[in-house]
FIVONU-966643 format. One record per residue: residue number from 1; residue in three letters; x, y, z of N, C-alpha, C in turn. Coordinates in nm, 4 decimals, decimal comma. Atoms other than C-alpha are relative to their C-alpha. Layout:
N
<site><k>NUM</k><r>ALA</r><n_u>X</n_u><n_v>Y</n_v><n_w>Z</n_w><ca_u>X</ca_u><ca_v>Y</ca_v><ca_w>Z</ca_w><c_u>X</c_u><c_v>Y</c_v><c_w>Z</c_w></site>
...
//
This chain:
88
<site><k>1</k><r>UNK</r><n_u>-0,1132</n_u><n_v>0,0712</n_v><n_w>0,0563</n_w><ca_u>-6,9228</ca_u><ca_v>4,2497</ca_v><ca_w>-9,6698</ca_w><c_u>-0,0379</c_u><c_v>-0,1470</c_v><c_w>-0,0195</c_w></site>
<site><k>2</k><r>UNK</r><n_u>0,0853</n_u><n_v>0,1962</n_v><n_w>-0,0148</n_w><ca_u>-6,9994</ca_u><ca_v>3,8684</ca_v><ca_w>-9,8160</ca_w><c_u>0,0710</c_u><c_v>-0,0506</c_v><c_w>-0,0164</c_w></site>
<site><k>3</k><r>UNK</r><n_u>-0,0889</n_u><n_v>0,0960</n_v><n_w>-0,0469</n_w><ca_u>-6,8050</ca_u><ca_v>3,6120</ca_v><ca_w>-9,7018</ca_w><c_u>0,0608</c_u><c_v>-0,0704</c_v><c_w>-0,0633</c_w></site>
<site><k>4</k><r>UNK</r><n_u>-0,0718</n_u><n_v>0,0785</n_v><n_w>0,0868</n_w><ca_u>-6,5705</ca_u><ca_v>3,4428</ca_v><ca_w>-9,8983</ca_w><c_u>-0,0226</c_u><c_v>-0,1950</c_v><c_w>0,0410</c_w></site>
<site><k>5</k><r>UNK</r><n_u>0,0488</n_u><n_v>0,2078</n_v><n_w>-0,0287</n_w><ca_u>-6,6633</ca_u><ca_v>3,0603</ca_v><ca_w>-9,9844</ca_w><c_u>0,1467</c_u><c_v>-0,0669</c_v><c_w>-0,0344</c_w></site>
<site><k>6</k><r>UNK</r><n_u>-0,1507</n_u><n_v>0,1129</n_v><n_w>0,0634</n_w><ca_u>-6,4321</ca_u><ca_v>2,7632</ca_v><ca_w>-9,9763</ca_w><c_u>-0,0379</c_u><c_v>-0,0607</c_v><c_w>-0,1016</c_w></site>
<site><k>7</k><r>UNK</r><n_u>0,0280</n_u><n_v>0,0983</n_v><n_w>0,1322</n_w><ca_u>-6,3882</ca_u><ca_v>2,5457</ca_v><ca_w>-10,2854</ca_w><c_u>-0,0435</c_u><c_v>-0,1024</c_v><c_w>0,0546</c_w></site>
<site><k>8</k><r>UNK</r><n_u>-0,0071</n_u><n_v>0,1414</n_v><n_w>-0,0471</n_w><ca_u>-6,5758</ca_u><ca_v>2,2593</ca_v><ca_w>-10,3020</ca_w><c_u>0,1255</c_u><c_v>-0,1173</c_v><c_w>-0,0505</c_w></site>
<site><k>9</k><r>UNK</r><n_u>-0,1055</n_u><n_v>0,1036</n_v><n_w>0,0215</n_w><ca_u>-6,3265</ca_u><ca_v>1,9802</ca_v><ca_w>-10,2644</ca_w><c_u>-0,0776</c_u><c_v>-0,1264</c_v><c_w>-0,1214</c_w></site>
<site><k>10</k><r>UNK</r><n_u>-0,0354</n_u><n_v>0,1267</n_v><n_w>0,0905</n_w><ca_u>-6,3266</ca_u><ca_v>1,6797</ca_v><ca_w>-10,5017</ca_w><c_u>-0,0030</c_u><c_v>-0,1371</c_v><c_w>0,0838</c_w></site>
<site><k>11</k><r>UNK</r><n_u>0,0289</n_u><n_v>0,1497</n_v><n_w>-0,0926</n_w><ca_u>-6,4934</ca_u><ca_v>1,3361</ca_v><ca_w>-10,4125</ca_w><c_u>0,0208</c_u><c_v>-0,1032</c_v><c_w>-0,0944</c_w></site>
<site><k>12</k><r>UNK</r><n_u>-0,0433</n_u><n_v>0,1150</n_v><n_w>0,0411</n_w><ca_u>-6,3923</ca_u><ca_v>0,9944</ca_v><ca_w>-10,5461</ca_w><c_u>-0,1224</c_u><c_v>-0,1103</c_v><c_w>-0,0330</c_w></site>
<site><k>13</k><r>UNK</r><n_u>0,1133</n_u><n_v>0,1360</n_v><n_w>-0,0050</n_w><ca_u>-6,7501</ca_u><ca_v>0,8270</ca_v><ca_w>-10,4841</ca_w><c_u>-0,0943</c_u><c_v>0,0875</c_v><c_w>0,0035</c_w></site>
<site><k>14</k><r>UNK</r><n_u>0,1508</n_u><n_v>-0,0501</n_v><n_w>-0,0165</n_w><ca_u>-7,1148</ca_u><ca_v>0,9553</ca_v><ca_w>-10,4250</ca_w><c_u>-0,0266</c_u><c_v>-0,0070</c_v><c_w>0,1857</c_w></site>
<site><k>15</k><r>UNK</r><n_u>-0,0096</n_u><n_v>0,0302</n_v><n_w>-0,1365</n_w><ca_u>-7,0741</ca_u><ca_v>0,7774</ca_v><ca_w>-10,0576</ca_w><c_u>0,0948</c_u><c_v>0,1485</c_v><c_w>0,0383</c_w></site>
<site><k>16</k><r>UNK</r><n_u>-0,0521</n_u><n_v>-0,0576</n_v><n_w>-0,0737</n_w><ca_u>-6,7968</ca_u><ca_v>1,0156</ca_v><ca_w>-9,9698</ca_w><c_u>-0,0056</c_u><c_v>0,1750</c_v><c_w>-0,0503</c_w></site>
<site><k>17</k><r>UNK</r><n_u>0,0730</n_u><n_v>-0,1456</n_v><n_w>-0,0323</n_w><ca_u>-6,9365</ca_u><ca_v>1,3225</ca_v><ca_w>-10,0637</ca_w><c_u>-0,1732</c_u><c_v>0,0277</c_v><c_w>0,0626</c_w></site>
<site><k>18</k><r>UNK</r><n_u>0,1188</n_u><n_v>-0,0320</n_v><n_w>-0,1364</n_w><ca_u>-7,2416</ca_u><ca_v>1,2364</ca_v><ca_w>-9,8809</ca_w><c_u>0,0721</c_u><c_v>0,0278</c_v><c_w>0,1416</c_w></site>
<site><k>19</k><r>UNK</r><n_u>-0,0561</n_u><n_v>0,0070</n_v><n_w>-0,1297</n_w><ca_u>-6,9944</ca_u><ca_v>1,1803</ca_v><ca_w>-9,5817</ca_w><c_u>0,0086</c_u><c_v>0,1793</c_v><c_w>0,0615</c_w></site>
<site><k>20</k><r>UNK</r><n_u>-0,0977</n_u><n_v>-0,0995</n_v><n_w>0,0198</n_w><ca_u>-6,8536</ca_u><ca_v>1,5058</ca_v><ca_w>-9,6754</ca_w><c_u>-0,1404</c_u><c_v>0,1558</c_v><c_w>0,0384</c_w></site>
<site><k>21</k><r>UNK</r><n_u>0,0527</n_u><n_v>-0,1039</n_v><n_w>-0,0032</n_w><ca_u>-7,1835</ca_u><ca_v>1,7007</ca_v><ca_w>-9,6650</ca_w><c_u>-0,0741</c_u><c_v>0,0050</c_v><c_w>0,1444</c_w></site>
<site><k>22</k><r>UNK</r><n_u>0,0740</n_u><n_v>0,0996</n_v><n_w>-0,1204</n_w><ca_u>-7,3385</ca_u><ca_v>1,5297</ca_v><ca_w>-9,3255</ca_w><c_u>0,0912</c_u><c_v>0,0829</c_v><c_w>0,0970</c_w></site>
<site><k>23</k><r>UNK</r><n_u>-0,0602</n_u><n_v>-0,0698</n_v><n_w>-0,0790</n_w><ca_u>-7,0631</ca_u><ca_v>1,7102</ca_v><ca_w>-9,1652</ca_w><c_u>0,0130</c_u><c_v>0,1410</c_v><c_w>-0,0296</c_w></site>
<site><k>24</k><r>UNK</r><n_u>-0,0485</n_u><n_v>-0,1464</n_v><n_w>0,0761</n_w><ca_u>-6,9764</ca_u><ca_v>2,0309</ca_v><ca_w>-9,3388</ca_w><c_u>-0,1467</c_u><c_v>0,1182</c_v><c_w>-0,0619</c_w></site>
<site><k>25</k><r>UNK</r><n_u>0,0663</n_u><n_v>-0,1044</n_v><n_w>0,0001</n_w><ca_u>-7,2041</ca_u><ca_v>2,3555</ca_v><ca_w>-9,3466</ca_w><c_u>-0,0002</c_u><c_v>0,0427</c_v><c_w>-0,1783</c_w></site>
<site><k>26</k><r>UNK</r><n_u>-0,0231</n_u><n_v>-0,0731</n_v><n_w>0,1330</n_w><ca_u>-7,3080</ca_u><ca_v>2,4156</ca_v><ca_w>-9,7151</ca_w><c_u>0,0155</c_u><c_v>0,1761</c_v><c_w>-0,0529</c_w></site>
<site><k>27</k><r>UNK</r><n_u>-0,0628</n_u><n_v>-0,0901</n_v><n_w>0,0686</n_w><ca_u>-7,2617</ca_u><ca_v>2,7696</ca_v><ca_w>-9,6848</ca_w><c_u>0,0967</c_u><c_v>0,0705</c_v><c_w>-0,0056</c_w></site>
<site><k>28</k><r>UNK</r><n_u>-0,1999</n_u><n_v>-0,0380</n_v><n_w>-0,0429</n_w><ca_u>-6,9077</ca_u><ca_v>2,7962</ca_v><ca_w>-9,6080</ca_w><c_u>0,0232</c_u><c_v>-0,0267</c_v><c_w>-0,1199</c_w></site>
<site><k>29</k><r>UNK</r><n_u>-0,0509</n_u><n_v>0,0707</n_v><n_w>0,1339</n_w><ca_u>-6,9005</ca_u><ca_v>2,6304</ca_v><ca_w>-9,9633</ca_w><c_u>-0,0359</c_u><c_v>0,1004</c_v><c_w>-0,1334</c_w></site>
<site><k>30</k><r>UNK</r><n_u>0,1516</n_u><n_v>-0,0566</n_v><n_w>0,1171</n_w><ca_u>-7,2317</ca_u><ca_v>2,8045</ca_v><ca_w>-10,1753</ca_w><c_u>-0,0011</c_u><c_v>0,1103</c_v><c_w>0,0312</c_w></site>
<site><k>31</k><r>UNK</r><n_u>0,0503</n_u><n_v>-0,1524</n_v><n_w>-0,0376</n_w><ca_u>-7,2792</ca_u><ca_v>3,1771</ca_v><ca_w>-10,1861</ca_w><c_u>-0,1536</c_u><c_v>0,0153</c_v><c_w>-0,0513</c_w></site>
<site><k>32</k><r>UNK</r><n_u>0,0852</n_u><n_v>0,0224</n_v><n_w>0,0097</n_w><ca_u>-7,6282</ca_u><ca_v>3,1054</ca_v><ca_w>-10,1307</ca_w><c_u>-0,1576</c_u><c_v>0,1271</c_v><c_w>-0,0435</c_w></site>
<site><k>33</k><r>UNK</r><n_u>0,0848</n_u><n_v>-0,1442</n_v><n_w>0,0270</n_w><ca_u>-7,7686</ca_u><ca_v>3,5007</ca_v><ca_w>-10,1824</ca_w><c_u>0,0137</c_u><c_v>-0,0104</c_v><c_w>-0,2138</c_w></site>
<site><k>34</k><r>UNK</r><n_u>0,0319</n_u><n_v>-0,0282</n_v><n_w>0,1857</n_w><ca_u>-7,6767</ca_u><ca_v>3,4377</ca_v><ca_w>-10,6099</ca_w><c_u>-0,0875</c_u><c_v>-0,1398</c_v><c_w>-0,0408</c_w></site>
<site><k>35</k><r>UNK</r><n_u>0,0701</n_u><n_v>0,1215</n_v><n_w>0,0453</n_w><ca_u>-7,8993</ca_u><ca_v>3,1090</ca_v><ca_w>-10,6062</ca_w><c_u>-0,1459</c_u><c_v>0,0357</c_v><c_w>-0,0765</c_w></site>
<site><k>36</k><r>UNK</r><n_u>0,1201</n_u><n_v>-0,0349</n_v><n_w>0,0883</n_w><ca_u>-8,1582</ca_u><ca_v>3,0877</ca_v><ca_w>-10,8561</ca_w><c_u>-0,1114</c_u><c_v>-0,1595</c_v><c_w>0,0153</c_w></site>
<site><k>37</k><r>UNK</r><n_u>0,1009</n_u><n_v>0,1207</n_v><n_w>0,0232</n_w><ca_u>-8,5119</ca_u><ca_v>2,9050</ca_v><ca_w>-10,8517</ca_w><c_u>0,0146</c_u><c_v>-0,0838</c_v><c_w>-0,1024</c_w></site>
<site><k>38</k><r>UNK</r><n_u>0,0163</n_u><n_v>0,0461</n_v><n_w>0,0862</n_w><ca_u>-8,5105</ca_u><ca_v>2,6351</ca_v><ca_w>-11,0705</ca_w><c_u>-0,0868</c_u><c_v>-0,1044</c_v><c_w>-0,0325</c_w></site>
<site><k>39</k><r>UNK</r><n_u>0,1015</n_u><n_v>0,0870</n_v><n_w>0,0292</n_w><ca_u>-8,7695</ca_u><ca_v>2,3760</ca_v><ca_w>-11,2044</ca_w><c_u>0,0657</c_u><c_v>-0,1469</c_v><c_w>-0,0992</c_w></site>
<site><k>40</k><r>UNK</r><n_u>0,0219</n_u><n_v>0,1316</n_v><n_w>0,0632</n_w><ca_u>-8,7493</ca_u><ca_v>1,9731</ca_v><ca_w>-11,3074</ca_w><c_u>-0,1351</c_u><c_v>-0,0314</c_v><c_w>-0,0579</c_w></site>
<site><k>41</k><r>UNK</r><n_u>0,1294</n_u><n_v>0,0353</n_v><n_w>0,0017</n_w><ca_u>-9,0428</ca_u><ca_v>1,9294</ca_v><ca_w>-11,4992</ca_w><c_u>-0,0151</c_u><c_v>-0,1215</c_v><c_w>-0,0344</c_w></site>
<site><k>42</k><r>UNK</r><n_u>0,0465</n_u><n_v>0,0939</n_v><n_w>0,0490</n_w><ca_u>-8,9457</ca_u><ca_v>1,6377</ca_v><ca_w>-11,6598</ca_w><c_u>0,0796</c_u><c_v>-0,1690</c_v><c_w>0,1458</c_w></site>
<site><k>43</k><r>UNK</r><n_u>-0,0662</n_u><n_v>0,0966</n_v><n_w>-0,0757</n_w><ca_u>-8,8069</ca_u><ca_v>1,4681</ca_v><ca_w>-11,3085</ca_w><c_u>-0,0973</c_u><c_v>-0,0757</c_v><c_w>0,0787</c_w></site>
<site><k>44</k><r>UNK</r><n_u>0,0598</n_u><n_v>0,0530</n_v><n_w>-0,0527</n_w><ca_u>-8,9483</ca_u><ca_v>1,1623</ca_v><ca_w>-11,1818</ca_w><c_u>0,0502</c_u><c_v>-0,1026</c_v><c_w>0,1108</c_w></site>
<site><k>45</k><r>UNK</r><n_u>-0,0722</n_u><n_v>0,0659</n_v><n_w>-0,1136</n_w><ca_u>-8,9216</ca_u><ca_v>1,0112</ca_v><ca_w>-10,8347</ca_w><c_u>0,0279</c_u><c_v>-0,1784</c_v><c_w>-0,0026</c_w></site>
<site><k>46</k><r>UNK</r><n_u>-0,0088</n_u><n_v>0,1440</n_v><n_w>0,0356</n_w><ca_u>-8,7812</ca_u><ca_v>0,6824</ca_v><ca_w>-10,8661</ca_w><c_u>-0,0864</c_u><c_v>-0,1085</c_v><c_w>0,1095</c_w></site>
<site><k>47</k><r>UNK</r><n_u>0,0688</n_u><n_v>0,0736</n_v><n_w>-0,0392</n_w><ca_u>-9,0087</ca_u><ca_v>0,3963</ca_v><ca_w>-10,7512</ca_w><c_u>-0,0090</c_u><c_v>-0,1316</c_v><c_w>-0,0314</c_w></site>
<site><k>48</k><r>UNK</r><n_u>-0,0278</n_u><n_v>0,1137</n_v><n_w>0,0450</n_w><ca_u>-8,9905</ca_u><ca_v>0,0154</ca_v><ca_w>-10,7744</ca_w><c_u>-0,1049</c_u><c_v>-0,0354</c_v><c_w>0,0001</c_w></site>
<site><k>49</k><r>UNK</r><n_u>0,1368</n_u><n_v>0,0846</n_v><n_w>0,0074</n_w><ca_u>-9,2648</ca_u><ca_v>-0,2145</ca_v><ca_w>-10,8718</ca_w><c_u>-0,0071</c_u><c_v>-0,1192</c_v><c_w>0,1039</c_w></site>
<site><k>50</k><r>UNK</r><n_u>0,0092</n_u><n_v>0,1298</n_v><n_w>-0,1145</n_w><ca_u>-9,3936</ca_u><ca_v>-0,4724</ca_v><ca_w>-10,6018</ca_w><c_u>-0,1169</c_u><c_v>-0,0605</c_v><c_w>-0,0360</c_w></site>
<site><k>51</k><r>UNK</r><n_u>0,1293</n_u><n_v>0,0798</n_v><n_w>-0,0170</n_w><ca_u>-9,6426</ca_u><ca_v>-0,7577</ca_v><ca_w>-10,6083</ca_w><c_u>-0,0850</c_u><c_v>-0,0164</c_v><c_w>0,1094</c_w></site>
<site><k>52</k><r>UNK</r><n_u>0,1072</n_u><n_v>-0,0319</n_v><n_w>-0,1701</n_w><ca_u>-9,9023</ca_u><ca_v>-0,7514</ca_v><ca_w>-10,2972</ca_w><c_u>-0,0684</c_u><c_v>-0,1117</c_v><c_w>-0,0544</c_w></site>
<site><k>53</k><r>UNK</r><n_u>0,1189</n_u><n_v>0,0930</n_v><n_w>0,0304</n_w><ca_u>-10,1253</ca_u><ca_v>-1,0614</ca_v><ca_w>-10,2908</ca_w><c_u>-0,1169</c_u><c_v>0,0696</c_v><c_w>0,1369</c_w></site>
<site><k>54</k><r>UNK</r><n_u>0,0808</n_u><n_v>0,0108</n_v><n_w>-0,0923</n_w><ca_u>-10,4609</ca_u><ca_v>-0,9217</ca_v><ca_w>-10,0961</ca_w><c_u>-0,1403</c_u><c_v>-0,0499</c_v><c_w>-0,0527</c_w></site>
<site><k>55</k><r>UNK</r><n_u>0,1601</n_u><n_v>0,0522</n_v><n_w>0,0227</n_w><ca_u>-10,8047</ca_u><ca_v>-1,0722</ca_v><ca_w>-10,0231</ca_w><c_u>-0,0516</c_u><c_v>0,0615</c_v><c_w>-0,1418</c_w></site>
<site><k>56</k><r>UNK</r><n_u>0,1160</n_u><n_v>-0,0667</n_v><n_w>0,0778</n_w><ca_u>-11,0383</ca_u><ca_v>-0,9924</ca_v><ca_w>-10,3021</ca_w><c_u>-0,1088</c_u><c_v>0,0694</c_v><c_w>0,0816</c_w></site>
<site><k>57</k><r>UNK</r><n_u>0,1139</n_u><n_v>-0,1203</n_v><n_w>-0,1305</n_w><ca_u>-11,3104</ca_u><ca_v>-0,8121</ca_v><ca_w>-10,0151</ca_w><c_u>0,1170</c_u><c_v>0,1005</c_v><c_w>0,0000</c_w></site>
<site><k>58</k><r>UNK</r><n_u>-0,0773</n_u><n_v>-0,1233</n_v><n_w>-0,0382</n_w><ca_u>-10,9713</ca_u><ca_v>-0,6248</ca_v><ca_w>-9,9114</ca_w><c_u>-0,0175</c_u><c_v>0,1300</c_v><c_w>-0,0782</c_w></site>
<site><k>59</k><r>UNK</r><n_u>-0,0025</n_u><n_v>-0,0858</n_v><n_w>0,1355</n_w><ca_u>-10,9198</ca_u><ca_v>-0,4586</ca_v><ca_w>-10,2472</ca_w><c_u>-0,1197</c_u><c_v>0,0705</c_v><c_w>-0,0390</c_w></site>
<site><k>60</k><r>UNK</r><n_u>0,1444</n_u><n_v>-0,0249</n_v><n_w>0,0716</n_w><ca_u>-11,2741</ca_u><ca_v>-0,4406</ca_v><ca_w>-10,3613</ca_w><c_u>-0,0155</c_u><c_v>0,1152</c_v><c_w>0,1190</c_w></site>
<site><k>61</k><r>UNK</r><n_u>0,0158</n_u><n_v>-0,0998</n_v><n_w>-0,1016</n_w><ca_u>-11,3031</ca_u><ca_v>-0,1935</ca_v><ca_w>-10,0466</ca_w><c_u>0,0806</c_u><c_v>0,0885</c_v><c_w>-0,0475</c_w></site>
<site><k>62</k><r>UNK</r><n_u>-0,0931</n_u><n_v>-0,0845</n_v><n_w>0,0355</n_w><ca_u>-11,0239</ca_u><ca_v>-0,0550</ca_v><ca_w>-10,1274</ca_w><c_u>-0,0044</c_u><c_v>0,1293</c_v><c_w>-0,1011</c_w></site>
<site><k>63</k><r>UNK</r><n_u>-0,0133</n_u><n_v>-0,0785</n_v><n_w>0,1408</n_w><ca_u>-11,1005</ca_u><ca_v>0,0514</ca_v><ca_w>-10,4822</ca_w><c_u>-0,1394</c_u><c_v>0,0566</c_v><c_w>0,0494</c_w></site>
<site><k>64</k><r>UNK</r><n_u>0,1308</n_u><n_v>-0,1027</n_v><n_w>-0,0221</n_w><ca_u>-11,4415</ca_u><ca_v>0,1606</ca_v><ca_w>-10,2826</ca_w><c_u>0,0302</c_u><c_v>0,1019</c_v><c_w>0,0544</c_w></site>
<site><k>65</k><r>UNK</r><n_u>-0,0022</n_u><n_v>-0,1117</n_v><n_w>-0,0367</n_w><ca_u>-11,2794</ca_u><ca_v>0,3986</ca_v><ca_w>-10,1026</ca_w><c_u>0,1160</c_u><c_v>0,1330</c_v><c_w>-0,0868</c_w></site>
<site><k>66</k><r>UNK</r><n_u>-0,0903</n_u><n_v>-0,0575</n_v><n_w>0,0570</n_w><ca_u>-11,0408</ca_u><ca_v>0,5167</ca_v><ca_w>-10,3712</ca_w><c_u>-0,1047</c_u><c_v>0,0947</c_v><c_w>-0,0875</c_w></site>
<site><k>67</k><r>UNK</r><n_u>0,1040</n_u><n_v>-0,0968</n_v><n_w>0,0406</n_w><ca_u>-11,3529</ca_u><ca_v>0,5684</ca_v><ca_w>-10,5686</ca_w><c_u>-0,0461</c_u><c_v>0,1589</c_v><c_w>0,0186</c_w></site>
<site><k>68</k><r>UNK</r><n_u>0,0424</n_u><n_v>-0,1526</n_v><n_w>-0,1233</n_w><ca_u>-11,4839</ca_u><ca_v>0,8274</ca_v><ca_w>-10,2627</ca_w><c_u>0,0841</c_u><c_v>0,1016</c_v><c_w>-0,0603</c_w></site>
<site><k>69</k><r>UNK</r><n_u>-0,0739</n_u><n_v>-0,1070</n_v><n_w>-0,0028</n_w><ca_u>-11,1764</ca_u><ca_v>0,9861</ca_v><ca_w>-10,2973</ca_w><c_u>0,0473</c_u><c_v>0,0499</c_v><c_w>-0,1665</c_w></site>
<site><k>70</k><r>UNK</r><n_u>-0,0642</n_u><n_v>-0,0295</n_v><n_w>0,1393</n_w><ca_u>-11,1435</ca_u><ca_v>1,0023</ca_v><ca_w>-10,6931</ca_w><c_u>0,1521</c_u><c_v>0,0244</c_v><c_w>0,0030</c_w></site>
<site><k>71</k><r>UNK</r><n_u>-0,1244</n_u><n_v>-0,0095</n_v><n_w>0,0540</n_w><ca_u>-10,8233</ca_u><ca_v>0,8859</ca_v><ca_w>-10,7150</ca_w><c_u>0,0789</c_u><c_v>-0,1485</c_v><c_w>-0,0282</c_w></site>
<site><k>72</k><r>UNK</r><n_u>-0,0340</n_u><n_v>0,1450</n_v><n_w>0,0424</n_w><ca_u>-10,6409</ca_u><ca_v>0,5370</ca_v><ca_w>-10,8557</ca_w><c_u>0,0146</c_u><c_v>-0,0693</c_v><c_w>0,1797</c_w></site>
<site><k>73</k><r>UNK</r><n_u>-0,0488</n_u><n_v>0,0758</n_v><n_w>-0,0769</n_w><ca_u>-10,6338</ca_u><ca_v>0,3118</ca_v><ca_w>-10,6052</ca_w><c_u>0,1082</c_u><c_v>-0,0736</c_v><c_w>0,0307</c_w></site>
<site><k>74</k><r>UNK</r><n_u>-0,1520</n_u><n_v>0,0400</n_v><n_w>-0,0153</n_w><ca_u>-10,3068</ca_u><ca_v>0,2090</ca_v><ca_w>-10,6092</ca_w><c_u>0,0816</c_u><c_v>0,1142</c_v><c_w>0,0840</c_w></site>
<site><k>75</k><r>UNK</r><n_u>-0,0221</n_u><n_v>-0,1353</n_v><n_w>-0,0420</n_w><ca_u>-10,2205</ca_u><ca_v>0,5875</ca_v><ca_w>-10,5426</ca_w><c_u>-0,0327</c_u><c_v>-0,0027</c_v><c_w>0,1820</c_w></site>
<site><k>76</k><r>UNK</r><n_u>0,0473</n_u><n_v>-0,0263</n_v><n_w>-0,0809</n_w><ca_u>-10,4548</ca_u><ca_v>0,5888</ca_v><ca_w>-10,2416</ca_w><c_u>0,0673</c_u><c_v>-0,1151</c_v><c_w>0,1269</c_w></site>
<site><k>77</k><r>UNK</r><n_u>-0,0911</n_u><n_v>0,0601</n_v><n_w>-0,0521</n_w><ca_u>-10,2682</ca_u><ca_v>0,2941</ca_v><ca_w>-10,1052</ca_w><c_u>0,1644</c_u><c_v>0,0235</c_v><c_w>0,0530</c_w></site>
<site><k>78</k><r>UNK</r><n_u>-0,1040</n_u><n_v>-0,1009</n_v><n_w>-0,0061</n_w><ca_u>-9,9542</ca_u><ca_v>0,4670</ca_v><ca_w>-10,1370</ca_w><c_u>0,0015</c_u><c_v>0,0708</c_v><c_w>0,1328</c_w></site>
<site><k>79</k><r>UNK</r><n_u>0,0749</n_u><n_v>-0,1127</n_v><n_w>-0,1069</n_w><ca_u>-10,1151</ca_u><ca_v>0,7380</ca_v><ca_w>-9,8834</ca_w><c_u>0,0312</c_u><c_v>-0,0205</c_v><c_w>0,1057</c_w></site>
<site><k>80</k><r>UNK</r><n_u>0,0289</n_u><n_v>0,0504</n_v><n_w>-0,1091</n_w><ca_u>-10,2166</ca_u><ca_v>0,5289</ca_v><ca_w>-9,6609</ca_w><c_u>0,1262</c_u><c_v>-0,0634</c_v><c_w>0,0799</c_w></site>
<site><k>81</k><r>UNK</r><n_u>-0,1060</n_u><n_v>0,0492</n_v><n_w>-0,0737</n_w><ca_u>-9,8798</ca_u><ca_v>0,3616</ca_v><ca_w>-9,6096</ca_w><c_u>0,0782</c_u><c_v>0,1318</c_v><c_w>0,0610</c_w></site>
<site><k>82</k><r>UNK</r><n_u>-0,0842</n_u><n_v>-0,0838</n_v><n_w>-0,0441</n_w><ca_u>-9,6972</ca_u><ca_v>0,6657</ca_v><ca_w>-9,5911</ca_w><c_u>-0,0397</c_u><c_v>0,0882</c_v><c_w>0,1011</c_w></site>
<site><k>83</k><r>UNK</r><n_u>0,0505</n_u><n_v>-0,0638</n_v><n_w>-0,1609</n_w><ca_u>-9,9254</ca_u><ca_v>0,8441</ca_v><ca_w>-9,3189</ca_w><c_u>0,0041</c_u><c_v>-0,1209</c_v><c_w>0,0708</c_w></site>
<site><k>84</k><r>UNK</r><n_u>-0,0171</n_u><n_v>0,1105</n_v><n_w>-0,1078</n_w><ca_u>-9,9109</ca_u><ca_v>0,4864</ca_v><ca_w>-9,1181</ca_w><c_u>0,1240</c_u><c_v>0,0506</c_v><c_w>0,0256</c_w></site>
<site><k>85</k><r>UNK</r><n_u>-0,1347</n_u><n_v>0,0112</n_v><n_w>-0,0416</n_w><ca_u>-9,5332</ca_u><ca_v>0,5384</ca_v><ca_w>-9,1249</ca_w><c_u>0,0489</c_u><c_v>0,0683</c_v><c_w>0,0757</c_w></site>
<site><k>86</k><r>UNK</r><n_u>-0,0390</n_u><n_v>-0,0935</n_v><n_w>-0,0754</n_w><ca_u>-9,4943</ca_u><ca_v>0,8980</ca_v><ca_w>-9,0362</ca_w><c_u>-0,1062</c_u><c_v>0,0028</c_v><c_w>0,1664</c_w></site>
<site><k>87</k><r>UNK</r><n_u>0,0967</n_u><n_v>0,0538</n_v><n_w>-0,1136</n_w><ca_u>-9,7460</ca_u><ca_v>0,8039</ca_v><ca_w>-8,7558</ca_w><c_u>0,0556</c_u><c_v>-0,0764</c_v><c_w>0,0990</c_w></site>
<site><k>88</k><r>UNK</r><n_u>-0,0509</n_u><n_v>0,1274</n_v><n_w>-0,0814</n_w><ca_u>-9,5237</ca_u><ca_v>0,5276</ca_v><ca_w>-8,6088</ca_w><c_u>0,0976</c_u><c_v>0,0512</c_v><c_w>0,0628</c_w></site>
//
């Protein structure tokens, strides 16, 4: 027998249906057995541009080890911050 869902309610903001989901079990809402795979191909993760002033040696290393790894150095920077972070 499959469980009857509640309606989703009606939010006023973006904030208060985050509130709304932080508490509340999405599948009391979603009859999550008719969900279908779906694909973004053309979605891109939003990202802001920043200026970095480093050494010239820093970089120049940098782009030596981006080299190694065949891949932009900017990219490989990226990496590196985001394994420091989950690390911390």
């Amino acid at each position: 027998m499959r469980k009857k869902v509640k309606p989703v309610p009606r939010f006023r903001s973006e904030e208060e249906e985050r509130r709304f989901w932080e508490t509340h079990d999405s599948a009391d809402y979603v009859d999550w057995s008719k969900a279908e795979r779906v694909r973004f191909p053309n979605l891109k993760p939003s990202s802001t541009s920043i200026s970095l002033r480093l050494p010239t040696g820093l970089l120049e290393r940098i782009k030596t080890a981006a080299n190694k790894k065949d891949v932009p150095y900017q990219s490989l920077i990226k990496i590196w911050l985001a394994e420091k972070l989950d690390a911390a």
